[in-house]
C-alpha positions in Angstrom: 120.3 101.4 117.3 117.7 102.0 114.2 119.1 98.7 112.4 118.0 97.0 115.5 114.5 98.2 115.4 114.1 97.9 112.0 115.2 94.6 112.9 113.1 93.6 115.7 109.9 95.1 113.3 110.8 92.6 110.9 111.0 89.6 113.2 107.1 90.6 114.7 105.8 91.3 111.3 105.8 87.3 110.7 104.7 86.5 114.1 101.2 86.3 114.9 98.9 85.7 118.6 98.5 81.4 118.7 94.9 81.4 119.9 93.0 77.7 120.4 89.1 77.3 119.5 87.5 79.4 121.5 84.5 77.1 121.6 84.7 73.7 123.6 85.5 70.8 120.9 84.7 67.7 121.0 86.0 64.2 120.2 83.8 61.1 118.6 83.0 60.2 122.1 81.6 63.5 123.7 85.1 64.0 125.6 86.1 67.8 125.3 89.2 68.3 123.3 92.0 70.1 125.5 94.2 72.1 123.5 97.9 72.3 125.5 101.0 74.9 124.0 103.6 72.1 123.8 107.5 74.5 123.3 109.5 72.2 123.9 108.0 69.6 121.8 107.5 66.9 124.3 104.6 65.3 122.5 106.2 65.5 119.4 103.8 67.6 117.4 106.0 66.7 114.2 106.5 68.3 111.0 103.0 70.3 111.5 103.7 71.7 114.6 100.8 70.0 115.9 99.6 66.2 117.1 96.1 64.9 118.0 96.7 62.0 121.0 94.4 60.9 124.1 96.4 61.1 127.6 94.4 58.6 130.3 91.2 58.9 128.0 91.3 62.4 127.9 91.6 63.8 124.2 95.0 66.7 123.9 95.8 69.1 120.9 99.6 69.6 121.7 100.8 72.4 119.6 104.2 73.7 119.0 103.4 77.9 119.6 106.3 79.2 117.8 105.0 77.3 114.5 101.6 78.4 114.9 102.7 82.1 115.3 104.3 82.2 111.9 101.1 81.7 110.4 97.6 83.7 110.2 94.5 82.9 112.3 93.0 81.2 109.4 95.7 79.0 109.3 96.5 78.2 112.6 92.5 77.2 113.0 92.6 75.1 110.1 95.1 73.2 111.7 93.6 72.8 115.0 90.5 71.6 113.5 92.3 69.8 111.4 93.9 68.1 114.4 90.3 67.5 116.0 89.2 65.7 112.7 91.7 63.5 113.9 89.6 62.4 117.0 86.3 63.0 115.2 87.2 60.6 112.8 88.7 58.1 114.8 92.1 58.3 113.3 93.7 58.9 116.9 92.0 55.5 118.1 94.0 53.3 115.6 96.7 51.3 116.7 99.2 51.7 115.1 98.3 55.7 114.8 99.3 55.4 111.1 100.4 51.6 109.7 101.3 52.2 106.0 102.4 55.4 104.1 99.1 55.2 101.7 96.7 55.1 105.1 98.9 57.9 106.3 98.2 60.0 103.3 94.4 58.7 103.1 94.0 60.1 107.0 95.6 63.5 106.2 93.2 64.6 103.6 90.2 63.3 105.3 91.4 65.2 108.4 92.2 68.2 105.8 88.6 68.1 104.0 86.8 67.9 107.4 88.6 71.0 108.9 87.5 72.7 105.4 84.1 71.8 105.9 84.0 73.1 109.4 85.5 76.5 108.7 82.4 76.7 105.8 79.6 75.3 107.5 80.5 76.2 111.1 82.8 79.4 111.3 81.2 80.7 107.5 84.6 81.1 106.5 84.1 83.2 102.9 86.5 83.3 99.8 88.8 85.9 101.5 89.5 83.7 104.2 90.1 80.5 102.6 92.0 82.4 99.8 94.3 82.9 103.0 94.4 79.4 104.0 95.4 78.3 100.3 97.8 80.8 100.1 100.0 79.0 103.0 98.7 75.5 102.0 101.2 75.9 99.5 104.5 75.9 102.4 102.6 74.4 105.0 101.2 71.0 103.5 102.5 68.1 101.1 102.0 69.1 97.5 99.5 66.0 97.2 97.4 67.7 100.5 97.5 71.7 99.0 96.4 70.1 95.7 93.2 68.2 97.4 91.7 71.1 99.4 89.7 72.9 96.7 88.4 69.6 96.5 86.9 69.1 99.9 84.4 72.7 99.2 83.0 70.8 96.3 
């Protein structure tokens, strides 16, 4: 019975509440941003637990919850802003979404640098916070991503 616990203490000391902006975002366009858990990977968020696509106009974060929770709130808001760079930036809009590897990598940091900027300028993230996000850049992002986003604060 106490290996179980023990066991079950473990599990939920790496799992953390998923909780969406809190204030309405925005795409490009003035469309409010509707941020939708997505389990069973319907919308196939992909390798980041997470994908940025318009349904009938309409602009969706669809989000893999059990990805988000393994990671801390900065984290898991880096990534949805990071997703609603996509639309901000008119990434989403592009047909095909990405056409070439390079353009793929080229969208992912600016997506990446304008999520960094937002947590500074918007939500006054401080050094303990991003310290946080770099910390799981490191597992969570492509080594050429983690690398750029000291960058994007300069």
């Amino acid at each position: 019975m106490r290996s179980s616990v023990v066991g079950i203490s473990l599990l939920l000391a790496g799992c953390h509440s998923v909780i969406p902006p809190q204030t309405t975002q925005y795409d490009r366009y003035g469309q409010e941003v509707r941020f939708w858990a997505d389990p069973e990977n319907h919308h196939k968020t992909g390798e980041h637990g997470a994908v940025a696509k318009y349904i009938d106009e309409t602009p969706f974060v669809f989000y893999n919850p059990e990805w988000f929770s393994s990671m801390p709130q900065e984290m898991q808001t880096f990534f949805f802003q990071h997703e609603v760079a996509h639309f901000r930036l008119k990434h989403v809009k592009k047909k095909p979404y990405f056409s070439t590897k390079g353009e793929k990598m080229l969208m992912e940091m600016q997506a990446d640098c304008h999520s960094m900027i937002y947590l500074r300028n918007k939500l006054h993230y401080g050094p303990e916070k991003f310290e946080k996000i770099f910390d799981f850049a490191d597992f969570q992002l492509e080594g050429y991503r983690a690398a750029n986003l000291g960058n994007c604060l300069r």
